[in-house]
C-alpha positions as CSV (number, residue, x, y, z in Angstrom):
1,X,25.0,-26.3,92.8
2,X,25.8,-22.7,91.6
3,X,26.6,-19.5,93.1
4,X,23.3,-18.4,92.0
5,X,21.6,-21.3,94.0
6,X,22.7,-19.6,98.1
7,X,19.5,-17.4,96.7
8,X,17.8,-20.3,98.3
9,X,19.4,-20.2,101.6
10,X,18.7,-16.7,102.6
11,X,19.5,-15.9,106.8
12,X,16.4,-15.2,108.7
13,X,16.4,-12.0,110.7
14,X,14.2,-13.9,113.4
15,X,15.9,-17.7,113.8
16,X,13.6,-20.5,114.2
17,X,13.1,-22.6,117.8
18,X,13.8,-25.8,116.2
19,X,16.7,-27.3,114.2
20,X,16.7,-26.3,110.1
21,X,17.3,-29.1,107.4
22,X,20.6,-29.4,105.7
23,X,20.4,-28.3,102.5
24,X,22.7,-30.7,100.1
25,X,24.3,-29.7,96.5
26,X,26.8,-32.7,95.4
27,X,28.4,-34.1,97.8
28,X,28.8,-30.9,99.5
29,X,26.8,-30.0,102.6
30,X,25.5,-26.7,104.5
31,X,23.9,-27.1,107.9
32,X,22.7,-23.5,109.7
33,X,22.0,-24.2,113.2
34,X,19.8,-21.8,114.9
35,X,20.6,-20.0,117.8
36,X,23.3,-20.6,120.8
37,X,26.2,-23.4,119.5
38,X,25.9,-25.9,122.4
39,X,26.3,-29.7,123.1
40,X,23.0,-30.1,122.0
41,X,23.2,-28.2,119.0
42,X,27.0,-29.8,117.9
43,X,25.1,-32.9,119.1
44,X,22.0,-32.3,116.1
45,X,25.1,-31.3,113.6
46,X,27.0,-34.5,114.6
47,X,24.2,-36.6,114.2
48,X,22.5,-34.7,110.5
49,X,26.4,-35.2,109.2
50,X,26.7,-38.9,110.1
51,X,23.9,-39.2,107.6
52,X,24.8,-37.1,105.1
53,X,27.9,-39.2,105.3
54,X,26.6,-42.5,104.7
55,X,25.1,-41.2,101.6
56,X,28.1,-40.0,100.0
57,X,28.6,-35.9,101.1
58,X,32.2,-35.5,102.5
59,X,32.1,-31.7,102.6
60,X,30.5,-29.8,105.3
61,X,29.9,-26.3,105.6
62,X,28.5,-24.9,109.2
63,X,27.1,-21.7,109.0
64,X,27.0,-20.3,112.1
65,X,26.1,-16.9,111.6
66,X,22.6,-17.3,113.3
67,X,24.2,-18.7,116.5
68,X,24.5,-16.2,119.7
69,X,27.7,-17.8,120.3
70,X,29.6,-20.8,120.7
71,X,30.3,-22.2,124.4
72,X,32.6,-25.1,125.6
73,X,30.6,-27.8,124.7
74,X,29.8,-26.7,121.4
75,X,33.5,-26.1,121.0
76,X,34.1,-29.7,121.9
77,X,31.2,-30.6,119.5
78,X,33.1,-29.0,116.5
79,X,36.5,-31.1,117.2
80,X,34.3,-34.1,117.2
81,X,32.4,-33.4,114.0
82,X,35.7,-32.4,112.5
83,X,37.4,-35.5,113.6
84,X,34.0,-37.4,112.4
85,X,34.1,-35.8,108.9
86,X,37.7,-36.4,108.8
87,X,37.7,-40.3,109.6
88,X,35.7,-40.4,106.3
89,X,37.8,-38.6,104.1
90,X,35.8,-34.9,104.3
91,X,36.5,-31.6,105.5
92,X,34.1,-29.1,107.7
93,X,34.3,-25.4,106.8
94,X,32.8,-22.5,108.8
95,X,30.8,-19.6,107.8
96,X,31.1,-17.0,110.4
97,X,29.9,-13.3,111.2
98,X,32.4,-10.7,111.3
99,X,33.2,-9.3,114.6
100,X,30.5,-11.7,116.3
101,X,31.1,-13.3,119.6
102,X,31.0,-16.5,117.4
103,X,34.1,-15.4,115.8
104,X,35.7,-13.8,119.0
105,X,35.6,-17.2,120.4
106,X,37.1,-19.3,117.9
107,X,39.8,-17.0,117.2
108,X,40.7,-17.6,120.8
109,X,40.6,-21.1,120.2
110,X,42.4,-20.7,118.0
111,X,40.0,-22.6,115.3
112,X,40.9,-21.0,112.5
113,X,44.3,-23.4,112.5
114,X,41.9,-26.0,112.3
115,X,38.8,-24.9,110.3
116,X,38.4,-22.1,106.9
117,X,36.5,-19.7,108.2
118,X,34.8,-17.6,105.6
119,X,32.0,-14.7,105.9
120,X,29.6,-16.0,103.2
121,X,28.4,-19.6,102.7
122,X,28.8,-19.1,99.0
123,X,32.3,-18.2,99.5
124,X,33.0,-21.5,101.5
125,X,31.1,-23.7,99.0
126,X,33.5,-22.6,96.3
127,X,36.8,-23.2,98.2
């Protein structure tokens, strides 16, 4: 995939109710969950990774610039898919608004020890 492919994966000012397809280029990854980051969304990550995995991807990149924020659960959520990813030998970047309460929170998580955080999911894809 090239830079000039994220044309495709443009950010909806109006997210969808329901979950979006991961979008694949290699064996590199983007998932864009809609809306809040909660259990059950880290849950519908989790679970579109594991399959990705078993075909081959080992990079992830989580774009969560369409979600209203990020509470404990969905915290917890991204140490497990991290951990998940990691087990097989992958990595899980994050794509982040600036100045969002997304960002807020896991700068107070101190996250970005454990994730790259970037503003642009064409940025992450090429690090």
């Amino acid at each position: 995939m090239t830079p000039a492919d994220f044309t495709l994966f443009p950010v909806p000012a109006a997210a969808p109710s329901v979950g979006t397809r991961p979008f694949r280029g290699g064996r590199t990854a983007l998932l864009a969950p809609p809306g809040p980051f909660d259990g059950a969304a880290a849950e519908t990550v989790t679970r579109d990774a594991r399959a990705l995995i078993l075909t081959g991807c080992r990079a992830f990149i989580l774009d969560l610039r369409r979600s209203d924020f990020v509470d404990s659960q969905g915290a917890r959520g991204l140490l497990a898919l991290r951990e998940e990813v990691a087990t097989h030998g992958g990595r899980v970047r994050l794509v982040v608004a600036e100045g969002s309460r997304v960002e807020r929170t896991l700068r107070l998580l101190d996250f970005g020890a454990l994730f790259p955080m970037f503003r642009a999911a064409a940025e992450a894809w090429r690090a």
